[in-house]
DSSP file (Angstrom, degrees, kcal/mol; ACC not computed):
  #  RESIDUE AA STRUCTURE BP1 BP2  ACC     N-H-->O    O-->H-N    N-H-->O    O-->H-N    TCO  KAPPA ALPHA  PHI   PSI    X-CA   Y-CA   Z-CA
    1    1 A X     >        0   0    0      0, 0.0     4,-1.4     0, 0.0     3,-0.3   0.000 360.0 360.0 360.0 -30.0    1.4  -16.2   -6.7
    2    2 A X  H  >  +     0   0    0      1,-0.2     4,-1.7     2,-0.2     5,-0.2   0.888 360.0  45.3 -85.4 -11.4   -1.6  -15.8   -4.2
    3    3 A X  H  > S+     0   0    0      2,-0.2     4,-0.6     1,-0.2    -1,-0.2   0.580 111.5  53.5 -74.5 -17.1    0.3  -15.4   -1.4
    4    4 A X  H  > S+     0   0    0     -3,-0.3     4,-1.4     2,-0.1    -2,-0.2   0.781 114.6  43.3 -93.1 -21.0    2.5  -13.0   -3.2
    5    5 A X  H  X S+     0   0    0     -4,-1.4     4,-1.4     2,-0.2     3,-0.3   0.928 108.5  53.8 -82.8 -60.2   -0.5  -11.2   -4.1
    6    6 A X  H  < S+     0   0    0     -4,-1.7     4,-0.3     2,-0.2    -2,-0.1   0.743 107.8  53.9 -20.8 -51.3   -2.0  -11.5   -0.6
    7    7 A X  H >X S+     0   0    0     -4,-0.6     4,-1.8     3,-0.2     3,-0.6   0.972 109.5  52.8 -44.6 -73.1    1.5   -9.8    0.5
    8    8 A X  H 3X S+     0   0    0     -4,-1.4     4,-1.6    -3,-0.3    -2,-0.2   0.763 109.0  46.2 -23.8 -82.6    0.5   -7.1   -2.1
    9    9 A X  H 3X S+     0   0    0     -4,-1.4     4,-1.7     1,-0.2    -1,-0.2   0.384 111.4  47.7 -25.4 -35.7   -2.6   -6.5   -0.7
   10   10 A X  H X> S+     0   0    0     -3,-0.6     4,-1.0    -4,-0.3     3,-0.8   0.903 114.2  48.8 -83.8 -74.5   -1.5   -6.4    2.8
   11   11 A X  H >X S+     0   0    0     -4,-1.8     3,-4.5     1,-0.3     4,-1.9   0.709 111.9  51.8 -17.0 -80.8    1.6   -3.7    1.8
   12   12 A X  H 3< S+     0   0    0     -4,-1.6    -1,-0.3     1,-0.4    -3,-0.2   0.610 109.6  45.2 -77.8 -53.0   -0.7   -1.7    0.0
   13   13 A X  H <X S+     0   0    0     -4,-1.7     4,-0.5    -3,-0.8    -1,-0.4   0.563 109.1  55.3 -65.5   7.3   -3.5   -1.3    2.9
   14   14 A X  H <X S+     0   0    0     -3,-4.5     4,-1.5    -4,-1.0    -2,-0.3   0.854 105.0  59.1 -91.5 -45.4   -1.0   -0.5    5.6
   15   15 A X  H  X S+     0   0    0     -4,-1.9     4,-0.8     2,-0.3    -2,-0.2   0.525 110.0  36.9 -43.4 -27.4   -0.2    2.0    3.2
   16   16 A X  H  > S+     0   0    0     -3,-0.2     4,-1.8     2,-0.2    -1,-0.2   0.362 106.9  60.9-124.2   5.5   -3.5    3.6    3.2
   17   17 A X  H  X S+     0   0    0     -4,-0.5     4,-1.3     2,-0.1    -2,-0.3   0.768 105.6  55.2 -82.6  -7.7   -4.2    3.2    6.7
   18   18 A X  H  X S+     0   0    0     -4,-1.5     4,-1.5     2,-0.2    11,-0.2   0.975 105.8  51.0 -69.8 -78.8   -0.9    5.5    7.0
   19   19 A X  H >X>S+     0   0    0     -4,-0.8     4,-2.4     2,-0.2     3,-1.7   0.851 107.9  50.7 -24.1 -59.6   -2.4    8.0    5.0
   20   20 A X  I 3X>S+     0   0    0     -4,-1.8     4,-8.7     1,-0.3     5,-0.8   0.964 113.5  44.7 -50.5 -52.7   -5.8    8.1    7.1
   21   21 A X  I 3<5S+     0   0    0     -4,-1.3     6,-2.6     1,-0.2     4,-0.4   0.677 111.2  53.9 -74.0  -3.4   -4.1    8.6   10.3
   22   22 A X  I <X5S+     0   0    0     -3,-1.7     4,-5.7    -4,-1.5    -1,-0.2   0.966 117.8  40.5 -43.3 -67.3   -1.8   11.3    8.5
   23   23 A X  I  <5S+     0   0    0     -4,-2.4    -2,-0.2     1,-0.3    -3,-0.1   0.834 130.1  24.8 -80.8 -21.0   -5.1   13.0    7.4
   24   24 A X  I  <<S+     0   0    0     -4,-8.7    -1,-0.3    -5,-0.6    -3,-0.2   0.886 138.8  21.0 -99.5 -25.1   -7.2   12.7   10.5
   25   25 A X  T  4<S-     0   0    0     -5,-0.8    -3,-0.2    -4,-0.4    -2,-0.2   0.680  84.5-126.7-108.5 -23.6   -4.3   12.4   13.4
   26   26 A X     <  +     0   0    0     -4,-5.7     2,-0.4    -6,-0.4    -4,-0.2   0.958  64.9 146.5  58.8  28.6   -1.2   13.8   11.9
   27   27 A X        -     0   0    0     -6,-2.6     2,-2.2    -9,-0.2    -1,-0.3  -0.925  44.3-152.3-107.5 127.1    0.2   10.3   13.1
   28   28 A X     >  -     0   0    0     -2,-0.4     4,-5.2     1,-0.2     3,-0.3  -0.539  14.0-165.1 -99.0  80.2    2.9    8.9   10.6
   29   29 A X  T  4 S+     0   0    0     -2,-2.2     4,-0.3   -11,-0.2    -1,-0.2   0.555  86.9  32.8 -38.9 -16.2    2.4    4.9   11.2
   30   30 A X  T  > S+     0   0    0      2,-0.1     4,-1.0     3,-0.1     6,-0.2   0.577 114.9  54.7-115.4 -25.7    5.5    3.8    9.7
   31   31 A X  T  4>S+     0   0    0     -3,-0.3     5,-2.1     1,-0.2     4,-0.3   0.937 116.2  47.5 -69.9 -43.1    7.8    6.9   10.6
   32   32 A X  T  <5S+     0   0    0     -4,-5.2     3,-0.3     3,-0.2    -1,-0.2   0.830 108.7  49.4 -65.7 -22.3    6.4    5.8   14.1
   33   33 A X  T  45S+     0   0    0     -4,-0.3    -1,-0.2    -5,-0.3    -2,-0.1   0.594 111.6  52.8 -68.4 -22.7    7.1    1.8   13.9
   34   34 A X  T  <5S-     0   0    0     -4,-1.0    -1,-0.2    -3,-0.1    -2,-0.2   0.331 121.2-107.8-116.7  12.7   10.4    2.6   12.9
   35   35 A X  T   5S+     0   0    0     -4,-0.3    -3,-0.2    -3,-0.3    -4,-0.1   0.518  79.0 111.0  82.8  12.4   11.3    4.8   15.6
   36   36 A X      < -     0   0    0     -5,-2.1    -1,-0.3    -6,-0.2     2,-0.2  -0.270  64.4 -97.0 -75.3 176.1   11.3    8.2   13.8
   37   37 A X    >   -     0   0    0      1,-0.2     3,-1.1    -2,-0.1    -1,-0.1  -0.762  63.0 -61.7-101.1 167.2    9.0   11.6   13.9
   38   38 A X  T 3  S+     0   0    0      1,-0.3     2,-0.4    -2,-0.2    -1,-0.2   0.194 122.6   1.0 -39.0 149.7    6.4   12.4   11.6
   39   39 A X  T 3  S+     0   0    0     -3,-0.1    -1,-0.3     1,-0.0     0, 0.0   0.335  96.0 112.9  32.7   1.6    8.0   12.7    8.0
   40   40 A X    <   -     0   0    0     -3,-1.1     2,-0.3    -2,-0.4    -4,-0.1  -0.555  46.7-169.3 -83.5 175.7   11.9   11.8    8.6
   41   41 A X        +     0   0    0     -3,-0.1     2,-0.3    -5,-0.1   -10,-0.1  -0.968  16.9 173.6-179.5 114.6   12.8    8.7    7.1
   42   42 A X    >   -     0   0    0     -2,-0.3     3,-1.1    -8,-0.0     4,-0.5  -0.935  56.2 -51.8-146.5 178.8   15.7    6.6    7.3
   43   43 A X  T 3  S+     0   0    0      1,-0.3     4,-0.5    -2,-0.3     3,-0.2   0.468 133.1  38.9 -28.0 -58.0   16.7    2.9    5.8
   44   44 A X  T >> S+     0   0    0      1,-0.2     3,-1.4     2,-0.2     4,-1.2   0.885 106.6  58.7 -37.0 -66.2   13.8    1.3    7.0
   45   45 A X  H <> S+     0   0    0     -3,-1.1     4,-2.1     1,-0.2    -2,-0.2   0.751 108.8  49.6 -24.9 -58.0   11.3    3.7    6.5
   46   46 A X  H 3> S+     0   0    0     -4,-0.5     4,-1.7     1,-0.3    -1,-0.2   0.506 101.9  53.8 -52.7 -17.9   12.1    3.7    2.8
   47   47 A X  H <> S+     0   0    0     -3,-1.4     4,-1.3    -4,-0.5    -1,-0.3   0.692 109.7  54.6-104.4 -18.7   12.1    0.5    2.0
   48   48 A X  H  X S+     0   0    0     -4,-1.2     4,-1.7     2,-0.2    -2,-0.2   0.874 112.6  38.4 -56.5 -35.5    8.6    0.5    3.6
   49   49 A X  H  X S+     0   0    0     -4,-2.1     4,-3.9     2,-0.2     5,-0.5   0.952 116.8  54.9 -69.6 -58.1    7.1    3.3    1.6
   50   50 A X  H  X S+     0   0    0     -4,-1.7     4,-0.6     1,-0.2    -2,-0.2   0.727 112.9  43.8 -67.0  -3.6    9.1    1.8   -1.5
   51   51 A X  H  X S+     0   0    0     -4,-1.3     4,-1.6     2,-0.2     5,-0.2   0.959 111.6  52.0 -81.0 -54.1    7.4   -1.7   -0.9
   52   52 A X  H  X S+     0   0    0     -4,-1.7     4,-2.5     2,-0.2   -40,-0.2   0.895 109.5  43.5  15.4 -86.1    4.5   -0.3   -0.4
   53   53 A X  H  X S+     0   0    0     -4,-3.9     4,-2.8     1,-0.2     3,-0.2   0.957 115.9  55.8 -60.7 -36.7    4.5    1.8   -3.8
   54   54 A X  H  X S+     0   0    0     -4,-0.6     4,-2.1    -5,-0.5     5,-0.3   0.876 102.6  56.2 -61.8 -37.0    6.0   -1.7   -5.4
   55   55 A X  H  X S+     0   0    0     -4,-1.6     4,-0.6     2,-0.2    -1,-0.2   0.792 106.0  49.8 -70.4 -41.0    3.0   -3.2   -4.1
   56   56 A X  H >X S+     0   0    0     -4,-2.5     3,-0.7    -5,-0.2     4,-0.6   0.989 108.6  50.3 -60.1 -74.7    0.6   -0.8   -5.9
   57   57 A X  H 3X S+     0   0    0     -4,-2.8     4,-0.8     1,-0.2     3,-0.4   0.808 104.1  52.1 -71.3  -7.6    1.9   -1.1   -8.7
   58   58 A X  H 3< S+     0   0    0     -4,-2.1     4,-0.4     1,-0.2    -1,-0.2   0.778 107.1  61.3 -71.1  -7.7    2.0   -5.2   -9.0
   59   59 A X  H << S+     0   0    0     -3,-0.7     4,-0.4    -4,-0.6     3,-0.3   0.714  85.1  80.6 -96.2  -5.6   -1.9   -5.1   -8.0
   60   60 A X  H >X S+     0   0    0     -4,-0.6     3,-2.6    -3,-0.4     4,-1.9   0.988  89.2  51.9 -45.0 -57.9   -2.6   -2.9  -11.4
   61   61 A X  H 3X S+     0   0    0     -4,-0.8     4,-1.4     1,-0.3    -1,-0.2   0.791 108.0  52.1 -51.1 -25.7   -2.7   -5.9  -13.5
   62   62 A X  H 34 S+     0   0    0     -4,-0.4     4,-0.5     2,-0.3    -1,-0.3   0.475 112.3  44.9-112.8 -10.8   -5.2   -7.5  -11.1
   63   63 A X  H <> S+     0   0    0     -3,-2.6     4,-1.9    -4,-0.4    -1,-0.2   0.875 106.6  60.0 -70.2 -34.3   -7.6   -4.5  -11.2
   64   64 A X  H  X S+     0   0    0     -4,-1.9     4,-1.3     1,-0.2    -2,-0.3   0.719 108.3  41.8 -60.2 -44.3   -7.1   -4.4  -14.7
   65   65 A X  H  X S+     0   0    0     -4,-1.4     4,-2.8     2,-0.2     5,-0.5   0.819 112.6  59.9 -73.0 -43.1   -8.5   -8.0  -15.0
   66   66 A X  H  > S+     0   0    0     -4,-0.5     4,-1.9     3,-0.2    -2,-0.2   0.923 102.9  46.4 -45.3 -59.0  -11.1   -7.0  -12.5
   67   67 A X  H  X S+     0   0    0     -4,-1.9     4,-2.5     2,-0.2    -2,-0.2   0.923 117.3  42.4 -45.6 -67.0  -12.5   -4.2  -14.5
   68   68 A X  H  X S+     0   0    0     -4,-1.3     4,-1.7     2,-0.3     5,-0.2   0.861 108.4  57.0 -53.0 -48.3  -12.8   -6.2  -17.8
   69   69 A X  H  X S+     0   0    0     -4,-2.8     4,-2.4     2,-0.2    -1,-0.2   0.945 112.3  44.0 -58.9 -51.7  -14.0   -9.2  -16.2
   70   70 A X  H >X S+     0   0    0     -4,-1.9     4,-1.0    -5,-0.5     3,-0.7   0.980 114.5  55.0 -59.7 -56.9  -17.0   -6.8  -14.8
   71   71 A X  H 3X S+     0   0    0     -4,-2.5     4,-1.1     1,-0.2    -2,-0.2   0.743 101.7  47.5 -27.6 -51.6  -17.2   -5.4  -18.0
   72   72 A X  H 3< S+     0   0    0     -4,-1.7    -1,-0.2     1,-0.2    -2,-0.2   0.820 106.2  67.8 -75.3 -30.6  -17.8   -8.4  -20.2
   73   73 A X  H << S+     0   0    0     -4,-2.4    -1,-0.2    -3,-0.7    -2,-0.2   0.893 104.4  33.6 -46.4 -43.4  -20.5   -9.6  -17.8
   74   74 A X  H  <        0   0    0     -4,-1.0    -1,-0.2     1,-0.2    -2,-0.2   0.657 360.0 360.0-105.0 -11.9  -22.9   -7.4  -18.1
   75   75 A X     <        0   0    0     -4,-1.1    -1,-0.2    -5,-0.4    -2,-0.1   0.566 360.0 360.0 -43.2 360.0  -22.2   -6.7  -21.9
């Protein structure tokens, strides 16, 4: 599970380093990796954003523990 997590982790900042260089470069990092232009999208491309977004959401549970765990400490 920590390597799957790790995985997660990885997805999930490649994911927001795409975003920055959208907002500051108006470079699309995955549309470019996969041989496309900024926003088109084809087979690849999708299953990168949708791992990605899959990736988000398995790492809720493990903020969620994160968060409580701080909580109950300093209670």
């Amino acid at each position: 599970m920590r390597y799957l997590k790790a995985l997660f982790l990885l997805l999930v900042i490649v994911g927001g380093l795409n975003w920055l260089l959208i907002g500051l470069a108006q470079i699309d990092l995955v549309a470019t990796l996969t041989g496309m232009s900024f926003g088109e999208t084809n087979v690849l491309s999708s299953l990168i954003y949708i791992l990605v977004g899959i990736s988000a959401l398995a790492l809720l549970p493990t903020l969620m523990q994160w968060v409580t765990a701080d909580e109950r400490a300093t209670a």
